[in-house]
C-alpha positions as a printed Julia matrix, in Angstrom:
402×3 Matrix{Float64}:
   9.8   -57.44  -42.19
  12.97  -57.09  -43.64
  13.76  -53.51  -44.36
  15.53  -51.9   -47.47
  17.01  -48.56  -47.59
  14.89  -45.56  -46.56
  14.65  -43.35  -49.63
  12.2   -40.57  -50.97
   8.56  -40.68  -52.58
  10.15  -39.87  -55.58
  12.39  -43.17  -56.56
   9.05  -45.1   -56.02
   7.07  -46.73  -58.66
   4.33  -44.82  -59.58
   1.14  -47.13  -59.03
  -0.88  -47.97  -62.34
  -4.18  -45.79  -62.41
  -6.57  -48.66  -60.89
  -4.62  -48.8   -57.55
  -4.95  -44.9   -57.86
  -8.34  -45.33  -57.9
  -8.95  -47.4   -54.86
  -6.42  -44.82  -53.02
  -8.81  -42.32  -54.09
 -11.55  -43.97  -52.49
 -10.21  -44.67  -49.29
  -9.42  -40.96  -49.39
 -12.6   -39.86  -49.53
 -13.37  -41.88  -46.51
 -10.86  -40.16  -44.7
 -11.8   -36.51  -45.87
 -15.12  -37.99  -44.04
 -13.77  -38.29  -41.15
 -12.02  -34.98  -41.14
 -15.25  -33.07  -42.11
 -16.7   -34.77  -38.72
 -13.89  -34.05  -37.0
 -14.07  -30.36  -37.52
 -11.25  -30.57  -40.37
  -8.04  -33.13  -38.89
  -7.85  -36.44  -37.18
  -5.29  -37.64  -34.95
  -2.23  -39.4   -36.83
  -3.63  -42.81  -35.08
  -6.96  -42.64  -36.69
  -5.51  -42.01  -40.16
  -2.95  -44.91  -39.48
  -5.99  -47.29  -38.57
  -8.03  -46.26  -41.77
  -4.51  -46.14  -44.11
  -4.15  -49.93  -42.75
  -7.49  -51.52  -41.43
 -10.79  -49.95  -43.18
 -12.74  -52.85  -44.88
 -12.03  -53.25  -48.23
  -9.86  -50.34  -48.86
  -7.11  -50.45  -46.18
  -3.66  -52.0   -46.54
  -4.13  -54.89  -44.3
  -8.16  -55.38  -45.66
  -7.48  -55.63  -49.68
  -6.66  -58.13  -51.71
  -3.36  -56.55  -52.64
  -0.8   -58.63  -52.52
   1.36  -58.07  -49.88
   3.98  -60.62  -48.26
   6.69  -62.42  -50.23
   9.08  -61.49  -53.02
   5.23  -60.01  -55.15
   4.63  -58.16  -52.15
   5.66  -55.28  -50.44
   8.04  -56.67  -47.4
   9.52  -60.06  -46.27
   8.52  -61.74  -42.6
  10.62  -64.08  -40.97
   8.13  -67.1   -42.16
   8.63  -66.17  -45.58
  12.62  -66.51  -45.33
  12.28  -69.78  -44.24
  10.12  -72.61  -42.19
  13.33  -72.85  -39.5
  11.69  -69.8   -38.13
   8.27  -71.58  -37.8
  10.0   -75.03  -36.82
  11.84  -72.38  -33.73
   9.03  -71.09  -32.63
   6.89  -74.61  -32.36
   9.81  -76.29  -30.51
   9.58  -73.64  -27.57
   5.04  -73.57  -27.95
   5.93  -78.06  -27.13
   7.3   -77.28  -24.56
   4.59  -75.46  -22.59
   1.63  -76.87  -24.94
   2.87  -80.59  -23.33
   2.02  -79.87  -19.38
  -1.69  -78.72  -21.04
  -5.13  -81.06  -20.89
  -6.47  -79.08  -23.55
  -4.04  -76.95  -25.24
  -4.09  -74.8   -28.58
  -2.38  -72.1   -30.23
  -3.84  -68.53  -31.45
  -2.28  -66.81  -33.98
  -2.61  -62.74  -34.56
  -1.79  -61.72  -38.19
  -1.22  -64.98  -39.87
   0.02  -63.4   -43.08
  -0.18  -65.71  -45.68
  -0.74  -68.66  -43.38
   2.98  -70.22  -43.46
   3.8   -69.7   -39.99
   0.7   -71.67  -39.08
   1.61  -74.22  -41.73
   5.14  -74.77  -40.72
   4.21  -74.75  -36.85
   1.41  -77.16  -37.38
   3.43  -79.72  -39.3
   6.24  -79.42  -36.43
   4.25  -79.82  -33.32
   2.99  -82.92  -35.04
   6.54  -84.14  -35.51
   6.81  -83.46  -31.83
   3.55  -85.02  -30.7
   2.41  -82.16  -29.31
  -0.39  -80.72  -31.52
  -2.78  -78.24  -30.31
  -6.79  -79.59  -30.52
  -6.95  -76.46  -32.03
  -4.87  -73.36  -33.89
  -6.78  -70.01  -33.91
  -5.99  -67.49  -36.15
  -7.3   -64.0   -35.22
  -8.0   -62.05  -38.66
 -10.21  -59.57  -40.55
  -9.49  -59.81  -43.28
 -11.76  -62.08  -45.5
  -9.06  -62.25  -48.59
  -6.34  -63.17  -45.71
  -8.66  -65.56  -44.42
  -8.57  -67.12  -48.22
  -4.8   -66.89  -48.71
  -3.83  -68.47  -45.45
  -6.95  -71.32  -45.65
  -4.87  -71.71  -49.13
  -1.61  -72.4   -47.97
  -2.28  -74.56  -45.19
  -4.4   -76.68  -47.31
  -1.04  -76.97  -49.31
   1.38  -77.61  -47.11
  -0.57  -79.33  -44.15
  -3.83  -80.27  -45.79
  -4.48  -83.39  -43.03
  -4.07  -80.49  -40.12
  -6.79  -78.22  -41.82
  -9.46  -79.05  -39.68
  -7.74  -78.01  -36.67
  -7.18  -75.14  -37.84
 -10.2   -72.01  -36.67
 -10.34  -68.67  -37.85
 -12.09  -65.71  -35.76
 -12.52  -62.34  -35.9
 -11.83  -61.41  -32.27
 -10.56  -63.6   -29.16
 -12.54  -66.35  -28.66
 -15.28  -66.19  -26.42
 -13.8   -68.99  -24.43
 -10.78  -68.91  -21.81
  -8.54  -70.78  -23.31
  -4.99  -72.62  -22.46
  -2.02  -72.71  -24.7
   0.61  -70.42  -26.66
  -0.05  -66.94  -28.3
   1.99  -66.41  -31.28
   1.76  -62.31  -32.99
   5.12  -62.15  -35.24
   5.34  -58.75  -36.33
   1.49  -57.47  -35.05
   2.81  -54.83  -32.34
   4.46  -52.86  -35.5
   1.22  -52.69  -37.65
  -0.44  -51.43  -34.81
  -1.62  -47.34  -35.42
   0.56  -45.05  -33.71
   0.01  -41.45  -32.0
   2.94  -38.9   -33.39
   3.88  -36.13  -31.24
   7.02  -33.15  -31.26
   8.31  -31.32  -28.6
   8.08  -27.39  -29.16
   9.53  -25.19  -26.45
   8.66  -28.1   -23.9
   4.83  -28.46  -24.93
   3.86  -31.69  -26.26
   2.44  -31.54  -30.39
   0.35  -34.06  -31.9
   0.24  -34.85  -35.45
  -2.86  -34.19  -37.26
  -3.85  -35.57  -40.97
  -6.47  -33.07  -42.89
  -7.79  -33.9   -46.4
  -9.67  -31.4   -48.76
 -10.25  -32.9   -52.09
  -8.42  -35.94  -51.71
  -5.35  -34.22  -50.67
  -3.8   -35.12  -47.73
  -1.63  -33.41  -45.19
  -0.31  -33.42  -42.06
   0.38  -30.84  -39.22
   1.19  -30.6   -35.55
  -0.74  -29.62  -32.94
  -0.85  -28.62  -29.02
  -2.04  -31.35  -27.47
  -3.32  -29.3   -24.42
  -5.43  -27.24  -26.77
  -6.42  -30.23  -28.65
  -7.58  -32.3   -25.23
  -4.9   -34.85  -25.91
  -3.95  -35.52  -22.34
  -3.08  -38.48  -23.1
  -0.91  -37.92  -25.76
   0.48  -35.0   -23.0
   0.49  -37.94  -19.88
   2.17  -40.62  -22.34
   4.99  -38.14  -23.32
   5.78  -37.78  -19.33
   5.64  -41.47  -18.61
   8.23  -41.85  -21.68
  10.31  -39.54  -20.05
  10.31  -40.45  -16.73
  10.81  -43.88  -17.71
  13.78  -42.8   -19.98
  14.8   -40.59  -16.95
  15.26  -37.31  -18.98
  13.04  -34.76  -20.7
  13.33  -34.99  -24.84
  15.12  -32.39  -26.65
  13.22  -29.23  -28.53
  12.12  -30.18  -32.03
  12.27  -34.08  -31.22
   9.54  -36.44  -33.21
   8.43  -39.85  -32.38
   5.67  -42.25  -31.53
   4.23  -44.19  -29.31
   1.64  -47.29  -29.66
  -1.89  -46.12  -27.51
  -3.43  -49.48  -28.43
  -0.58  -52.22  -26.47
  -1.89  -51.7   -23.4
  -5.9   -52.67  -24.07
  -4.18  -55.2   -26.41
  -2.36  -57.17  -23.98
  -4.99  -56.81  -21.36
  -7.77  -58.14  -23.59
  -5.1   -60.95  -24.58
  -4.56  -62.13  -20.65
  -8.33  -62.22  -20.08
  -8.42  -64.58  -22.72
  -5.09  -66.88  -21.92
  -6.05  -68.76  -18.58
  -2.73  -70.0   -18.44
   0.41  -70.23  -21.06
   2.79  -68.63  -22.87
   2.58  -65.53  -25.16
   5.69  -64.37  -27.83
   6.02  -61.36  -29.77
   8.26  -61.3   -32.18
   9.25  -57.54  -33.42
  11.72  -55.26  -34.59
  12.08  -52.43  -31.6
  14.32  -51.13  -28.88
  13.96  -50.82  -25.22
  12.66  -47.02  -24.17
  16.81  -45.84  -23.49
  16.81  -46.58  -27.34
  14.03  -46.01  -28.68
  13.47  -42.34  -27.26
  17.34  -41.93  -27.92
  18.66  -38.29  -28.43
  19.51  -38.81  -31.32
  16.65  -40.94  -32.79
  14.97  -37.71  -33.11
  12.87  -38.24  -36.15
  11.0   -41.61  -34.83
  10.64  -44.77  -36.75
   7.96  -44.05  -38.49
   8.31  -46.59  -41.82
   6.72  -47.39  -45.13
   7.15  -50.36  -47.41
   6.12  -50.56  -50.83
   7.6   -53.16  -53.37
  10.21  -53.65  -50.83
  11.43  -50.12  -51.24
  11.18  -47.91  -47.6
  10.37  -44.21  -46.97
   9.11  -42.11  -44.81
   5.4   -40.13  -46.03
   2.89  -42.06  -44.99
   0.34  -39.41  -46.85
   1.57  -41.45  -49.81
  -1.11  -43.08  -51.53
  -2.96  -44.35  -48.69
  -3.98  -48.11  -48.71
  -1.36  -48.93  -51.32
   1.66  -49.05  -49.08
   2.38  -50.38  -45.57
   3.12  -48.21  -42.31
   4.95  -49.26  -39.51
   6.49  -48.17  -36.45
   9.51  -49.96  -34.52
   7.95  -51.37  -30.68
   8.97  -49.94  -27.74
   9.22  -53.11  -25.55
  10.0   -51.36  -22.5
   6.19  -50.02  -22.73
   4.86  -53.58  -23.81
   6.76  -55.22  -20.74
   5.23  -52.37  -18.22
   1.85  -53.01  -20.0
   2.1   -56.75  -19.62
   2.48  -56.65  -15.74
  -0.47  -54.14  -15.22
  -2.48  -56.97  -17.31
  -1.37  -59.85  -14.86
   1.4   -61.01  -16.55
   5.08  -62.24  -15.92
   7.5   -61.09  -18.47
   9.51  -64.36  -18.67
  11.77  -63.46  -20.9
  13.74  -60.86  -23.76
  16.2   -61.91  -26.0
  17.12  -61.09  -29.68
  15.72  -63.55  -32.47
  19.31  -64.55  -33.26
  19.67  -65.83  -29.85
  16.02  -66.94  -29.46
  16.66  -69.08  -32.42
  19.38  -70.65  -31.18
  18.33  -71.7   -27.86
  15.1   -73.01  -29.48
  17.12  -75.26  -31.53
  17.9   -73.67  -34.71
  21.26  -75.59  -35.61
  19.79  -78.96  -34.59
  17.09  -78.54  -37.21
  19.83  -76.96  -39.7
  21.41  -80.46  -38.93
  17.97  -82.6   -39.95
  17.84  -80.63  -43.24
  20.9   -81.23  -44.42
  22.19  -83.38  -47.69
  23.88  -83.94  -50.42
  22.19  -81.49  -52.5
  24.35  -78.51  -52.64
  21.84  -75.79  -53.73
  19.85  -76.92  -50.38
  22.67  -76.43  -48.28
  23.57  -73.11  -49.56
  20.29  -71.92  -49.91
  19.57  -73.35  -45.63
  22.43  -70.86  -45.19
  21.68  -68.1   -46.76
  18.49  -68.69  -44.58
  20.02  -68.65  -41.63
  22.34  -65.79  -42.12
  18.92  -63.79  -42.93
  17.65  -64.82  -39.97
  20.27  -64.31  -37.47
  22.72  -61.64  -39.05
  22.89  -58.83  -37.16
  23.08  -56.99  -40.05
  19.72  -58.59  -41.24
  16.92  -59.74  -39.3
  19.07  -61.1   -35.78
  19.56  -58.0   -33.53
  16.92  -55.52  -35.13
  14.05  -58.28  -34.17
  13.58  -58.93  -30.5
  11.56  -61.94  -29.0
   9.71  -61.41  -25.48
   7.97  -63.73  -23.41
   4.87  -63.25  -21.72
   3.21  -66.15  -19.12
   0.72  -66.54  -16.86
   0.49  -69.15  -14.46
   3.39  -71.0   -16.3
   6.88  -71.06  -14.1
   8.84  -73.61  -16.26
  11.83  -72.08  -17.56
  12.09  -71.59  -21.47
  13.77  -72.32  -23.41
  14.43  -70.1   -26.19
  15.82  -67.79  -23.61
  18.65  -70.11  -21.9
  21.51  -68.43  -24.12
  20.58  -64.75  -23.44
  18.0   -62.88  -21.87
  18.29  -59.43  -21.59
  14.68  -58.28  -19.47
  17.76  -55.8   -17.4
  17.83  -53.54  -20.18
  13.55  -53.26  -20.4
């Protein structure tokens, strides 16, 4: 998503009293959960609720969230060369399939799966069937919507599910921007003990506080700490804040005993560990979006605002080989874009019209800037018994750095 200035809760539009109200209500869910709990749950628990609880969570409402009414802007929703991109490198490994097809984690508002449908026909390559993994029943609506829009003749092929499908299947995985929606675990270093962050609520207050994670039985909060480190090759600095994702790992391994054989990309904004767990990134990357304004309390009206955290693809790639798979391939999206053919299908759009042209560009500079979405968002490849080269990865690939 593209990101706007951080700033505090205070410059934010206050919501009107009806979104209040359905905050209030997914607060007293989580005050719930804390009375079970004996008072707190772990940051990652309030992150899934905040995001995921039926009905009343970010990701689960009908609140309108993508595009210029929403509260962020993907890739997709800049423009279908992103889409058009990503279906020229899926061809190429959909085409050496019998029976190939394409599943989609968090479709958005279905133009991704528009835009890739309608280009894999122009290639002769379409899938005998896109899945699109998603909860949400008023997502399920918006991207059923679209597609019957843009691509109504490629509807049919199109299957939604709640969960993997039951069947193996062959084909391309496609998750733009899933990894960072994913809940998070918060921890601190304090005089070289690992704290966890906590989230209490007592009458529909919410707040937040660190804890020991020895005392608290978070080993593996503790045991993930130490693996960043040692990965990193140093120990973090007193008072230092971050995150990690707990959930990439059963993800991904879930994911390969689904994919027989093929080709999974994740498109993300993150950093390798060296970065990510940087001295002097010491306050995390914790994010929230709302209205297309950032900050950082993610206590703030829960289920009215996104929260995100930036990947650390070092993690996913080590995660990825204990599932079985090869990582085939890191690059930025600038670069991925390129190789995949961006400027060749800059070339088919062109004409005469002068507002197109400028507005293509515009486009394309938000795409590939690195001052917008070129360097921030990374592209990895994961296969599994695929060996072809790729192609969105002949100008750069940088899996040295994971």
């Amino acid at each position: 998503m593209n990101h706007t200035m951080s700033q505090s809760v205070d410059t934010l539009p206050e919501p009107e009293a009806g979104l209040k109200i359905w905050s209030q209500a997914l607060c007293a869910q989580i005050e719930e959960q804390c009375n079970r709990a004996s008072g707190a749950i772990a940051f990652s628990r309030f992150m899934q609720m905040a995001l995921y609880v039926p009905g009343f969570g970010y990701y689960s409402s009908d609140l309108r969230k993508f595009g210029a009414e929403g509260d962020f802007i993907t890739a997709p929703e800049v423009s279908p060369l992103f889409a058009q991109c990503l279906a020229r490198q899926a061809a190429e490994v959909l085409a050496t399939m019998d029976t190939p097809a394409v599943l989609e984690f968090g479709a958005g508002s279905g133009l991704m799966a528009a835009d890739m449908l309608l280009e894999l026909e122009r290639l002769e390559v379409l899938p005998e069937q896109y899945f699109i993994v998603e909860v949400s029943a008023a997502l399920k609506q918006r991207q059923r919507d679209t597609i019957a829009a843009k691509a109504a003749h490629l509807l049919a092929r199109v299957v939604w599910l709640d969960a993997l499908p039951a069947e193996k299947i062959q084909g391309v995985v496609v998750a733009n921007e899933v990894l960072d929606a994913m809940p998070v675990e918060c921890f601190r270093i304090h005089e070289q003990a690992v704290e966890s962050l906590y989230v209490s609520c007592r009458d529909s207050e919410l707040s937040s506080e660190y804890r020991p994670a020895d005392l608290n039985g978070d080993s593996e909060v503790e045991s993930a700490v130490r693996r960043i480190e040692a990965r990193i090759e140093s120990a973090l600095p007193e008072g230092y804040c971050s995150e990690y994702n707990p959930a990439v790992a059963g993800w991904l391994a879930a994911i390969a005993e689904t994919l027989e054989q093929g080709l999974v990309l994740l498109i993300d904004y993150g950093y390798v560990a060296s970065e990510y767990y940087h001295p002097q990134r010491q306050a995390g990357t914790l994010m929230c979006h709302y209205q297309h304004r950032a900050h950082t309390d993610p206590l703030w009206y829960p289920g009215l605002q996104d929260i995100t955290a930036f990947v650390d693809f070092s993690d996913v790639a080590y995660s990825a080989l204990d599932a079985g798979f090869d990582v085939s391939g890191f690059t930025s999206q600038a670069m991925f874009l390129m190789s995949a053919g961006l400027n060749e299908l800059h070339q088919r759009e062109i004409s005469d019209d002068v507002k197109h042209h400028l507005l293509l560009a515009q486009q394309i500079k938000t795409l590939t800037l690195p001052s917008e979405m070129g360097e921030r968002f990374k592209v990895m490849a994961l296969t599994k018994n695929y060996d072809e080269p790729l192609a969105g990865f002949n100008m750069q690939d940088l899996r040295g750095r994971l």
